[in-house]
C-alpha positions as CSV (number, residue, x, y, z in Angstrom):
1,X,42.8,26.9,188.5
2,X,46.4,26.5,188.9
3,X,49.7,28.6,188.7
4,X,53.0,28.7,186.6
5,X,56.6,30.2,188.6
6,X,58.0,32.5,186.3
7,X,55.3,32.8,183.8
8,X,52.6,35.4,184.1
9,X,49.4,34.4,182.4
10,X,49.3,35.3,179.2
11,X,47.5,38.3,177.7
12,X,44.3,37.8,176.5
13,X,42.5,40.7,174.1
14,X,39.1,40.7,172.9
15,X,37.4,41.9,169.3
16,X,33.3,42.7,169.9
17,X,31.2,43.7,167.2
18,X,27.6,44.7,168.9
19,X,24.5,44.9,168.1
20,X,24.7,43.4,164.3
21,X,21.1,43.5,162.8
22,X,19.9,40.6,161.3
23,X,17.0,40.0,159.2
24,X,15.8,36.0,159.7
25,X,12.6,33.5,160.5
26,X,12.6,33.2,164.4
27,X,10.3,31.8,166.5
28,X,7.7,29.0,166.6
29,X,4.3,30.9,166.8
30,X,2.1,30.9,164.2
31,X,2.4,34.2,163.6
32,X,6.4,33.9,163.7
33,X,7.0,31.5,161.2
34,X,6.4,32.9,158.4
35,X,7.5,36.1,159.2
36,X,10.8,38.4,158.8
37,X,12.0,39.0,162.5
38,X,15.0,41.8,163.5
39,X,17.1,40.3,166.0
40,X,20.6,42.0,167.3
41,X,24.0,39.6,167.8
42,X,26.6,40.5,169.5
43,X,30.2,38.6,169.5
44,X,33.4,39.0,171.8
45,X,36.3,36.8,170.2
46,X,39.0,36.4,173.0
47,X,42.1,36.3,171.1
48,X,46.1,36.8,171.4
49,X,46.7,40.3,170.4
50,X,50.4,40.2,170.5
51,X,50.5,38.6,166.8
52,X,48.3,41.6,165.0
53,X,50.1,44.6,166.7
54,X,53.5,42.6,165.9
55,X,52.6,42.3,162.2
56,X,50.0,44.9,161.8
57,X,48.2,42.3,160.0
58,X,44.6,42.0,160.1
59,X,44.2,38.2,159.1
60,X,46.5,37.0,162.3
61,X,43.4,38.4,164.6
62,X,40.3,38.6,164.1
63,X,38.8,40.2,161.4
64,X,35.5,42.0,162.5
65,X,34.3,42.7,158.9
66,X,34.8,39.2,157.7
67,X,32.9,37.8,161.3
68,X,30.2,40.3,160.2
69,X,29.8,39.1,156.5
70,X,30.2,35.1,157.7
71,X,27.3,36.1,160.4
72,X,25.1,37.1,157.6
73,X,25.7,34.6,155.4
74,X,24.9,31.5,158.0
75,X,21.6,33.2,159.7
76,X,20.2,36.2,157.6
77,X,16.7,34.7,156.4
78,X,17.4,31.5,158.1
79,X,14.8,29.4,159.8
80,X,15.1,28.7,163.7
81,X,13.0,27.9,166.8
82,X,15.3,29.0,169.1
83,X,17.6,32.5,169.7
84,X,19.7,29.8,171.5
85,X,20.0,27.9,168.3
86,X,21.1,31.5,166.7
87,X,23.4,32.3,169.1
88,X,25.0,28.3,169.0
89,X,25.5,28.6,165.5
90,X,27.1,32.1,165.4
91,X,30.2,30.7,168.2
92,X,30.5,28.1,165.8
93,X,31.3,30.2,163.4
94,X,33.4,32.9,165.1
95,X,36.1,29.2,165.9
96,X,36.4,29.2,161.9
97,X,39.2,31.8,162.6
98,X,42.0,30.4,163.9
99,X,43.3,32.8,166.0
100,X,39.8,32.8,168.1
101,X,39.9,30.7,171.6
102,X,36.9,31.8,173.4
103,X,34.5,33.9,172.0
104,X,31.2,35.3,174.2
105,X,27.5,36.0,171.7
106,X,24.4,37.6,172.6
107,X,21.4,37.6,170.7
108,X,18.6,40.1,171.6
109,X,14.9,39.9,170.1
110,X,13.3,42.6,170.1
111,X,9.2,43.1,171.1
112,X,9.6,39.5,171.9
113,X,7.5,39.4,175.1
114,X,5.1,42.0,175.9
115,X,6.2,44.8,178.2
116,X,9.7,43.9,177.6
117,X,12.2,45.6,175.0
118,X,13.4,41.9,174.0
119,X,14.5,38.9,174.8
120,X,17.8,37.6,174.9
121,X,20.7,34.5,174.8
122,X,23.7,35.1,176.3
123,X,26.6,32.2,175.5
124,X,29.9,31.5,175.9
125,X,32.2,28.5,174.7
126,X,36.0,27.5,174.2
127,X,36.9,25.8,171.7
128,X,37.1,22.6,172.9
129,X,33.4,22.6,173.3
130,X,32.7,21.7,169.7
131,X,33.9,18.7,167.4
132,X,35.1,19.8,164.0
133,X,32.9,19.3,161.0
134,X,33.6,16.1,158.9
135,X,33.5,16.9,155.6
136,X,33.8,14.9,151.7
137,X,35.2,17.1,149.2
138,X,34.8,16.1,145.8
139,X,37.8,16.6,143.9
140,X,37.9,16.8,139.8
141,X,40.2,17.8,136.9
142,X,40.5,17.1,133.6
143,X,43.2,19.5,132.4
144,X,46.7,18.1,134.2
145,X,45.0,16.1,136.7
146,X,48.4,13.9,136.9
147,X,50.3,16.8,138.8
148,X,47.1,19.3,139.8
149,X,45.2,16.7,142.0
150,X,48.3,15.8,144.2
151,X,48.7,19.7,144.6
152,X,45.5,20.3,145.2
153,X,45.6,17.9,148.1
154,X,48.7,19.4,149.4
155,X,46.9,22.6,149.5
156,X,43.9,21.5,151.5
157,X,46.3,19.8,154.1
158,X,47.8,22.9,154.2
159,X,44.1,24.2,155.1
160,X,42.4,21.8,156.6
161,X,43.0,18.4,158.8
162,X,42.9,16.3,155.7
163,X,41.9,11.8,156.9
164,X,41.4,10.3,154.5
165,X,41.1,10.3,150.2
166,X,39.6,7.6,148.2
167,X,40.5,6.1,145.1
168,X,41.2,8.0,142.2
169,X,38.6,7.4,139.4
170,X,38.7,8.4,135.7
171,X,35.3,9.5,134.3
172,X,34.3,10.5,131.3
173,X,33.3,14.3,130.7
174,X,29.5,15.4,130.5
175,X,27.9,17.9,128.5
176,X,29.0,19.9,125.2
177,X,32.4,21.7,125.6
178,X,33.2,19.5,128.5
179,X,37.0,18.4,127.1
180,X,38.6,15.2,127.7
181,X,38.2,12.5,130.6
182,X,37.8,13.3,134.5
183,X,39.4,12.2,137.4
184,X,37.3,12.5,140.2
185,X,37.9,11.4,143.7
186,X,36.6,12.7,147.3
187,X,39.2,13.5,150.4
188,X,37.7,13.7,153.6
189,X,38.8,16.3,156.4
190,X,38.0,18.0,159.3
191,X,37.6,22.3,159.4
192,X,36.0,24.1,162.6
193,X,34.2,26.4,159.4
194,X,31.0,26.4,159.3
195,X,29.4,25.8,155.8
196,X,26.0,28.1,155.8
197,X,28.7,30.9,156.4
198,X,30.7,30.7,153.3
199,X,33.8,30.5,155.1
200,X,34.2,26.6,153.7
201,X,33.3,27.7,150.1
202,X,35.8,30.7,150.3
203,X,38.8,28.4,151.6
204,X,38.1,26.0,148.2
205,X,37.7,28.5,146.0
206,X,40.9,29.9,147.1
207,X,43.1,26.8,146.7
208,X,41.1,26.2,143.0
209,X,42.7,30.2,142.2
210,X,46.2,29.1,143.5
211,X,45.9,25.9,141.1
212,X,45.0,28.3,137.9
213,X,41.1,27.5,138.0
214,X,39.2,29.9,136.0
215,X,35.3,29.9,135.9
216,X,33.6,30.3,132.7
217,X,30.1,31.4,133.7
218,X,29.0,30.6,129.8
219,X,30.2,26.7,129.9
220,X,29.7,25.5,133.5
221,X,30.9,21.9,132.1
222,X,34.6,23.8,130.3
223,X,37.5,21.7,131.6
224,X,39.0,22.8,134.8
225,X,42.5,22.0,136.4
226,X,40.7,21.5,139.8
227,X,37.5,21.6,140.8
228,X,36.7,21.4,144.6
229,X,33.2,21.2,146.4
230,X,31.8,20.3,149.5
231,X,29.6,17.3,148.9
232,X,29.3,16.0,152.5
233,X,29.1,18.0,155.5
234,X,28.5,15.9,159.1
235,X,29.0,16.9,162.5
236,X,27.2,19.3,165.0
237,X,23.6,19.5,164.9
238,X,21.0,18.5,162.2
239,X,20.5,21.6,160.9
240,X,24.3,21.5,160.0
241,X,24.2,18.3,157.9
242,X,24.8,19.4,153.9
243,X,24.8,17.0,151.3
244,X,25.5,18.6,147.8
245,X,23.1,17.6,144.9
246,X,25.2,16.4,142.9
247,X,25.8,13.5,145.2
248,X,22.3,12.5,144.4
249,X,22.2,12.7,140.7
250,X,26.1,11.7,139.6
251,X,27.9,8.6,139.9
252,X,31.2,10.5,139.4
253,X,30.6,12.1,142.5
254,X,28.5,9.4,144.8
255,X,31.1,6.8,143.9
256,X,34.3,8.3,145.5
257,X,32.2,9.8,148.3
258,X,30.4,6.2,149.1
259,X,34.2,5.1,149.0
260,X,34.5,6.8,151.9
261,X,31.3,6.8,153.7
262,X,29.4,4.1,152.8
263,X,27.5,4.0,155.7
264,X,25.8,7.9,155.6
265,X,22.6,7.6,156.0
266,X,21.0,11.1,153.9
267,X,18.1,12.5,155.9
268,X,14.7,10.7,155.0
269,X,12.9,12.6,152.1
270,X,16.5,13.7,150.0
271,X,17.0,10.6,148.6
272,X,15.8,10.1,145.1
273,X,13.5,6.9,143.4
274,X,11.2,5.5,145.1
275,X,11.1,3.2,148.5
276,X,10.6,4.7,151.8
277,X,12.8,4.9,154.6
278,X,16.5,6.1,154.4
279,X,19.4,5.1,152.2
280,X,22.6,4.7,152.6
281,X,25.2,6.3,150.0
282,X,26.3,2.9,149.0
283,X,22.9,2.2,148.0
284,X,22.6,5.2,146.0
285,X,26.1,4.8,144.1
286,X,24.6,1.0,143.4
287,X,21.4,2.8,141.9
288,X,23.6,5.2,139.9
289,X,25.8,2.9,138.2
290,X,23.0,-0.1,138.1
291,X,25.8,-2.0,139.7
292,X,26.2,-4.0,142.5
293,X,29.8,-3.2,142.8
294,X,29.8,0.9,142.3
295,X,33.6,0.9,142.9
296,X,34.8,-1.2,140.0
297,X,32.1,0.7,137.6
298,X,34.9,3.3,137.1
299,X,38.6,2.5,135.9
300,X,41.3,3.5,138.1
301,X,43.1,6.5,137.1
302,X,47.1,6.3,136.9
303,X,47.9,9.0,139.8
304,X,50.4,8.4,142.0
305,X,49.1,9.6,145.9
306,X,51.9,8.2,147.7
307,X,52.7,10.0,151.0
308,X,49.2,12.5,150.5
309,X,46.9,10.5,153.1
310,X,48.6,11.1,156.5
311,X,48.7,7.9,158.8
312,X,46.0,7.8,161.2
313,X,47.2,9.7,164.4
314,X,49.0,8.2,167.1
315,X,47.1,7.6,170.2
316,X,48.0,10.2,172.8
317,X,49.3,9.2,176.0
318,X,47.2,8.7,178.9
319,X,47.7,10.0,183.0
320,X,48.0,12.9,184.3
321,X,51.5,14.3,183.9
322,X,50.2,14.0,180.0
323,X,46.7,15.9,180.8
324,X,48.5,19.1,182.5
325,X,50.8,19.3,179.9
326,X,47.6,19.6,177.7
327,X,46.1,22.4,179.8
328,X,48.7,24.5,180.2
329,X,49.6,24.5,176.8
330,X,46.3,25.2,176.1
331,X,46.3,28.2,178.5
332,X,49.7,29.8,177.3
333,X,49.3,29.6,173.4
334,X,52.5,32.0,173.4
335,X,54.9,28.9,173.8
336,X,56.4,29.5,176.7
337,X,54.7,26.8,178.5
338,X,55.1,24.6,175.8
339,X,59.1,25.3,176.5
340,X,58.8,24.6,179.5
341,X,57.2,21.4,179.5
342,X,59.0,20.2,176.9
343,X,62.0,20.3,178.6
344,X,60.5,18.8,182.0
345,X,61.1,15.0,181.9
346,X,57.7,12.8,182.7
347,X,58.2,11.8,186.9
348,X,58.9,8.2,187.7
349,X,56.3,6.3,189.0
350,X,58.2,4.8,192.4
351,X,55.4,4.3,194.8
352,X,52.7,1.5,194.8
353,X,49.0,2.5,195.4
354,X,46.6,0.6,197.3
355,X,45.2,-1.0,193.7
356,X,48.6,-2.1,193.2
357,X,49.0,0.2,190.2
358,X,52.5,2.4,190.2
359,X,51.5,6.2,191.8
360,X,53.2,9.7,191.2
361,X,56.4,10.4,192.6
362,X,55.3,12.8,195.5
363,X,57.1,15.8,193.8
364,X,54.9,15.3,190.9
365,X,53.3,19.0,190.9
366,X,56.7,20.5,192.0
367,X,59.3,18.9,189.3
368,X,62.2,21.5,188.2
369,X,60.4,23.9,189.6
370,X,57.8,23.7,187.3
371,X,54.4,24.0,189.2
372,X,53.9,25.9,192.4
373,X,50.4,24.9,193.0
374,X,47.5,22.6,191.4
375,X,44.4,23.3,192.8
């Protein structure tokens, strides 16, 4: 594909796990449907090595027994058609750890066709062949929610891409033992994890620890100093669209959600009430508060947010000099191309092309030195 002087290609290691067995619905026979099937997936992660070995640290590669547990979790008595579908959904997954950038799967069904030991998918994707998930978090506390929701939304930007938050709402508490007031609001972001694996779960749960939260599984309604859940998930296929219940039943949570996504349009048949067709989550948060203006149904709560919702990122630079910059960066995550390139100034544009449009300086590819061949 190209070449770099003075910078051999980077090494590249790779983490398999084979032949995982996996208990789920495959098929769509009559006889498949609604039956238990065996089918074997195996995963190569290509990943930088270099990191691990230097830190003898498990979570900077690729952890094999945490692949094997999130593989379970997202497919084990799961329904699909297709071992394709299987096999798309466990790449998916394996780009939920960061230090993955290419990862191989093969699923294998056994006494699939007659005469044959089993079928088989064989896949492989970069990470730049999926789109991040989109996903609303709904975020509560009624126990310091002045200083613990700002820090909660420090921790998922530290976490996730966080986009966008919505305005913060106070609520009053449900349910006996409940405490005082809420303040609930939803912050949306984008995470390569993969919900039906638990990976997305884990990551919340983690930053609620950090932030003191303590589940009390006698009083499910006990005041909490944060409380984060996935109540939207869009993005991918259909069978990767999540919407949490609660969205359906409680204002406190349609309300900041609809704040953000107005427009969702929940799959037909979730929605609750009557009417047929779909309905958007602004309808809904109208139906929950019986008001035609959900957002004012709330009071504001006094938090200040300033700085916590990032400005919407710039728009990237366009041409060419910009795109290679992009691909060999991407193909030499050890920095050194990124040194490199930094350093190398963007070419003048001196020459006229036939369009009338400025062209590259002839020693475009060949600047400092920098390129010895595009191909």
């Amino acid at each position: 594909f190209f070449s770099v002087t003075n910078m051999p290609p980077p090494s590249v290691s790779i983490a398999s796990l084979h032949n995982l067995q996996v208990a789920l619905y495959i098929g769509f026979s009559a006889h498949e449907i609604e039956t238990l099937q065996d089918v074997l997936i195996s995963v190569h992660a290509h990943y930088q090595m270099a990191p691990s070995i230097h830190m003898d640290c498990v979570e900077s590669g690729i952890n094999l027994r945490s692949l094997s547990k999130a593989i379970l979790a997202a497919v084990a008595k799961q329904k699909y058609n297709l071992i394709e579908s299987v096999a798309d959904d466990v790449a998916r997954l394996a780009f939920g750890f960061p230090a993955c950038q290419g990862v191989e799967v093969e699923v294998k069904k056994p006494g699939a066709i007659r005469h044959a030991s089993h079928s088989s998918c064989r896949l492989t994707r970069c990470r730049a062949d999926y789109q991040p998930f989109t996903v609303i978090v709904s975020v509560g506390s009624n126990i310091g929610a002045a200083e613990n929701v700002p820090r909660a939304i420090r921790q998922l930007g530290k976490t996730f891409d966080v986009r966008r938050v919505s305005t913060p709402y106070l609520t009053p508490s449900a349910g006996e033992g409940a405490g005082p007031d809420f303040v609930n609001m939803a912050v949306e972001l984008r995470t390569y994890l993969l919900r039906t694996s638990g990976l997305l779960t884990a990551a919340l749960r983690r930053i609620e620890a950090q932030l003191g939260r303590t589940r009390d599984p006698t009083n499910k309604n006990a005041p909490r100093t944060i409380d984060l859940d996935a109540a939207v998930v869009m993005g991918g296929d259909v069978r990767h669209i999540f919407v949490d219940e609660d969205v359906l039943r409680h204002a406190h949570v349609a309300v900041p959600v609809a704040e953000l996504i107005p427009d969702f349009l929940f799959p037909v048949g979730m929605t609750p009430g009557t009417g047929a067709g779909q309905v958007t989550l602004l309808e809904l948060s109208r139906r929950l508060t019986q008001c035609t203006e959900p957002f004012k149904y709330f009071p504001v709560a006094p938090i200040d947010l300033t700085g916590l919702c990032p400005s919407p990122p710039a728009e990237a630079p366009k041409g060419a000099w910009h795109r290679l910059r992009q691909i060999l960066m991407q193909h030499d995550p050890s920095g050194r191309a990124q040194e490199a390139i930094t350093a190398t100034p963007e070419p003048a544009t001196t020459a006229k092309s036939k369009s009338g449009a400025a062209a590259p300086d002839p020693g475009f590819f060949h600047r400092d030195g920098l390129l010895s061949a595009l191909v």
